[in-house]
C-alpha positions in Angstrom: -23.9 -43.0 -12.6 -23.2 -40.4 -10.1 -21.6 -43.1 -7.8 -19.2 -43.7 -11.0 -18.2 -40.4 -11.1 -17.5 -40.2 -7.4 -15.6 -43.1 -8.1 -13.5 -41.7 -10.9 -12.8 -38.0 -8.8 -11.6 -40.0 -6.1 -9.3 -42.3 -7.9 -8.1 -39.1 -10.0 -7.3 -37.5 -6.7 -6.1 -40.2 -4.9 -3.2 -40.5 -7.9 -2.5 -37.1 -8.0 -2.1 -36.9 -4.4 0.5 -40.0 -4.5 2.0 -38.0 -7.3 2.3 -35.2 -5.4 3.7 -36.6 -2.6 6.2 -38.6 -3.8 9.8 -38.1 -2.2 12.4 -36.0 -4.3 15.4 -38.1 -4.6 17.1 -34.0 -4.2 15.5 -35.0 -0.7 17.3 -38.4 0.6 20.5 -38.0 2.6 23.2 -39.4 0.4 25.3 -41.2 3.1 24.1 -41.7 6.8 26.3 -42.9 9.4 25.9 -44.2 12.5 27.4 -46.0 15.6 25.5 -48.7 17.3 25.8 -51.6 19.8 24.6 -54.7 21.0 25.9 -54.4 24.7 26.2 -51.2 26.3 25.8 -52.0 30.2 29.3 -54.3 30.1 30.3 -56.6 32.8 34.2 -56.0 34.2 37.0 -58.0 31.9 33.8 -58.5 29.9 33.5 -57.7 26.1 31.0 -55.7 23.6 31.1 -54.9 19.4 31.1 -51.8 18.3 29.6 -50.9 15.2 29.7 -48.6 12.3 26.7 -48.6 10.0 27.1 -46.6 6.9 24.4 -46.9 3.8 25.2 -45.1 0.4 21.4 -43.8 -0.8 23.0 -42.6 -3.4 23.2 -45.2 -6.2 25.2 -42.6 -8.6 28.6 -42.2 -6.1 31.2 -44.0 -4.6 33.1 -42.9 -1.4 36.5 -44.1 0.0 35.8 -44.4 3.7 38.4 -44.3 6.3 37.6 -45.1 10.0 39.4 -44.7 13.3 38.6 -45.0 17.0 39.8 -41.3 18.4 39.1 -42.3 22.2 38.6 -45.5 23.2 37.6 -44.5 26.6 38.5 -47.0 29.2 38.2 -49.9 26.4 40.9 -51.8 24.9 40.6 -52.6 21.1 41.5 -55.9 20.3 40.1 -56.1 17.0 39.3 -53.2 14.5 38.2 -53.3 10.4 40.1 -52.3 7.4 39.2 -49.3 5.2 36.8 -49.3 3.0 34.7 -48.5 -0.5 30.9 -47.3 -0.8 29.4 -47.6 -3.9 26.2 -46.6 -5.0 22.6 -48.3 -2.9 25.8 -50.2 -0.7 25.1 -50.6 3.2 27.9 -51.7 5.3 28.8 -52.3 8.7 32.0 -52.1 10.5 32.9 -53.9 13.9 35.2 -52.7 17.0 36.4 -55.4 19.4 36.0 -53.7 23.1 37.6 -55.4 26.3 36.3 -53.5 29.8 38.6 -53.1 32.6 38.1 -54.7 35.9 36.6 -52.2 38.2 34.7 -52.2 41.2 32.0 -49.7 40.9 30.0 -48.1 37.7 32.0 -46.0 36.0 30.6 -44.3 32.8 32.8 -44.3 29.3 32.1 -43.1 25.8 34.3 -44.7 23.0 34.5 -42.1 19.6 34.9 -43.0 16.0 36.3 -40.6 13.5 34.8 -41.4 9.9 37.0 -39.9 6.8 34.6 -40.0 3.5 37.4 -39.0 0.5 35.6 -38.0 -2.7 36.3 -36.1 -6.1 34.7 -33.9 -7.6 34.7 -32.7 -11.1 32.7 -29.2 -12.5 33.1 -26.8 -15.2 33.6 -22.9 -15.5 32.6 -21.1 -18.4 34.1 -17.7 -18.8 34.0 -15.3 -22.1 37.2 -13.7 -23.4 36.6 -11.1 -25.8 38.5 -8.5 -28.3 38.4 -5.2 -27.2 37.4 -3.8 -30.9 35.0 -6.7 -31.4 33.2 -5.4 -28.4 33.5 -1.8 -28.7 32.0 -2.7 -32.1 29.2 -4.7 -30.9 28.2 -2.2 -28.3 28.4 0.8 -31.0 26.4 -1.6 -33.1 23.7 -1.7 -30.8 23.9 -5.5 -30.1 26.4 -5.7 -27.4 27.7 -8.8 -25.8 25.8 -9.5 -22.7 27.5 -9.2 -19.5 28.0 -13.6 -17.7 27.3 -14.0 -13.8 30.1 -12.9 -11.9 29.5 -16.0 -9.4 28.7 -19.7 -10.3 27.3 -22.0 -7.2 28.3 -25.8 -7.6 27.7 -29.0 -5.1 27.8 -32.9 -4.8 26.2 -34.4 -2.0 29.1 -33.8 0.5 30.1 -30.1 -0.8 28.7 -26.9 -1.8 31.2 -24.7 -3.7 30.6 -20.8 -4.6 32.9 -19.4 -7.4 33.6 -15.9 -7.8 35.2 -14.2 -10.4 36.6 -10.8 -10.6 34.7 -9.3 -12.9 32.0 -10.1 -14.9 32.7 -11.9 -18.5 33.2 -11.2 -20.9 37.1 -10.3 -20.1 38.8 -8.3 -22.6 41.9 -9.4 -23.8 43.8 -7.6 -26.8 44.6 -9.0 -29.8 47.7 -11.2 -30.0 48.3 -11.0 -26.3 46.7 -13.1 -23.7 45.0 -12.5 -20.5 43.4 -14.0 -17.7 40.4 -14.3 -15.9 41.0 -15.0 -11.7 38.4 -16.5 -9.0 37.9 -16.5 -5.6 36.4 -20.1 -4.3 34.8 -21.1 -1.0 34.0 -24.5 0.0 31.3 -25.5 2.6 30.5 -29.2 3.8 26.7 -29.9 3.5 27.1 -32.8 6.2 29.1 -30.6 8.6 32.1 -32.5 10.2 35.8 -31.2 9.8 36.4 -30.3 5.8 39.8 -30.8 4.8 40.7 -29.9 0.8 43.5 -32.5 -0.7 44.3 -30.7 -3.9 42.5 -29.2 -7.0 43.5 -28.8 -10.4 42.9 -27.2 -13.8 42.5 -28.3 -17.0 41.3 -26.6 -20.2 40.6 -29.1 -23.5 42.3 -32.3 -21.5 45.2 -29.9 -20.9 46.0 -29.3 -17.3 47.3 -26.1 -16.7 49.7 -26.7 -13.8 50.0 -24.1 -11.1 46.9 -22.0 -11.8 44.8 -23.1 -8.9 45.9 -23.2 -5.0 44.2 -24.2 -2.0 44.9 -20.9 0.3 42.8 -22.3 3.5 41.0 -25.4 5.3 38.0 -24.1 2.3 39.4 -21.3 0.0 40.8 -22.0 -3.4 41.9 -19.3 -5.7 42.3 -19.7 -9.7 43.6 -18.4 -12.3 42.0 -18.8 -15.7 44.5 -17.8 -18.9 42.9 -16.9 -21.9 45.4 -17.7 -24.5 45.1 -15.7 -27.8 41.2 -15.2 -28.7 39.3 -14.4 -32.2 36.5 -12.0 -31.3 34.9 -13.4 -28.5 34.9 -16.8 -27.3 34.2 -19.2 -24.0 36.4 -21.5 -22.5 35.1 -24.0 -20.2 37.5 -25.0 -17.5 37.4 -28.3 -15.8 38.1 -28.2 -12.5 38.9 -31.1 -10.6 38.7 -31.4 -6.3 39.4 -34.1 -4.6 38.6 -33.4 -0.7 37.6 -35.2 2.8 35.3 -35.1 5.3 35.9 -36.3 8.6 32.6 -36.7 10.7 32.7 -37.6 14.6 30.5 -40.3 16.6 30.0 -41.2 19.8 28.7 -44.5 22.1 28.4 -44.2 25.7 28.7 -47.5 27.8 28.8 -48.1 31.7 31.0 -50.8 33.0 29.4 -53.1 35.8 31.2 -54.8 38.6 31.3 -58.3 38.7 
């Protein structure tokens, strides 16, 4: 009998530990990337294959992937791929045709490949708007409106993003005249590389609102949020929509034999 028990603490254990333990998928890296090759001590006028290996762990997203060699070192190209889509759980691997020069000693050369991943990314803002009277009247009633977060954090897998408003909502607005809540945004890449911000825009109730957002630097947006006319209090969630780039850098080293 005691041996069952033993049996039955163990097992019990034994499934919480597995529980436990399990990875987070919060955890995986959503896109690695790497450069490889078959060859990389090459013979003069000989030839090797470059290639890029990228694997989407992310089953949910879809990446446009652009690809170009930035130094060939003392290779010539002769054949290179096309761009390409990721989508979700998809591995794929593209292939650089490299011809070596003639020489007559070893001589060392590393061949760079710039990867562009182009994404979009969509979040919302939710900002209060509120009558001056109604809230005068709240806070008089002892049950005033509660002041919102003056920041919001947001992120993809590629992207962290950090909005800050100028005040903390609720913002008045008096009645039958409209006003305007206005943000500060900074954007970070979470898989480092160069960052590079395509365009952003904002839409309110599958209205876009042209001209209210602007990209001011390499990863600075600023926004402005109208309120229109409001009815006591009310919140307005604002869609807005980023579509950015990534570019991240690799790098193969070779040597080139004599003959």
């Amino acid at each position: 009998m005691r041996y069952l028990i033993f049996l039955l603490l163990f097992a019990l254990v034994f499934i919480s530990g597995c529980t436990l333990w399990e990875p987070s998928s919060n955890n995986i890296e959503p896109l690695t990337i790497s450069l490889e090759s078959d060859l990389t001590d090459v013979k003069s006028d000989d030839t090797t294959y470059l290639y890029l290996v990228l694997d989407n762990l992310d089953k949910n997203e879809e990446y446009d992937i652009e690809t170009n060699i930035m130094s060939p070192g003392m290779f010539d190209v002769t054949e290179g791929p096309s761009d390409t889509e990721l989508s979700g759980l998809q591995k794929e691997t593209l292939e650089w045709k490299l011809s070596a020069p003639s020489v007559d000693k070893e001589i060392s050369s590393t061949v760079s490949v710039e990867t562009s991943i182009s994404r979009e990314f969509e979040f919302y803002v939710p900002i209060k708007f509120g009558e001056p009277d109604y809230l005068r009247k709240r806070e008089q009633g002892g049950n005033p409106i509660p002041k919102d977060p003056k920041t919001y954090p947001f992120s993809d897998n590629l992207v962290s993003i950090n909005v800050e408003l100028n005040k903390n909502p609720p913002f008045e607005v008096p009645s039958f005249e409209e006003g305007a809540a206005y943000a500060n945004m900074e954007v970070n890449s979470k898989v480092g590389g160069i960052l590079n911000l395509t365009s952003v825009s904002l839409n309110l109730n599958n209205e876009i609102l042209n001209n209210k957002c602007e990209i001011d630097t390499s990863d600075t947006i600023s926004c402005e949020f109208p309120s229109g006319h409001v009815n006591k209090i009310e919140e307005k969630r604002f869609k807005i929509t980023l579509n950015y780039d990534v570019k991240i850098i690799k790098s193969k080293s070779f040597m080139i034999l004599p003959k």
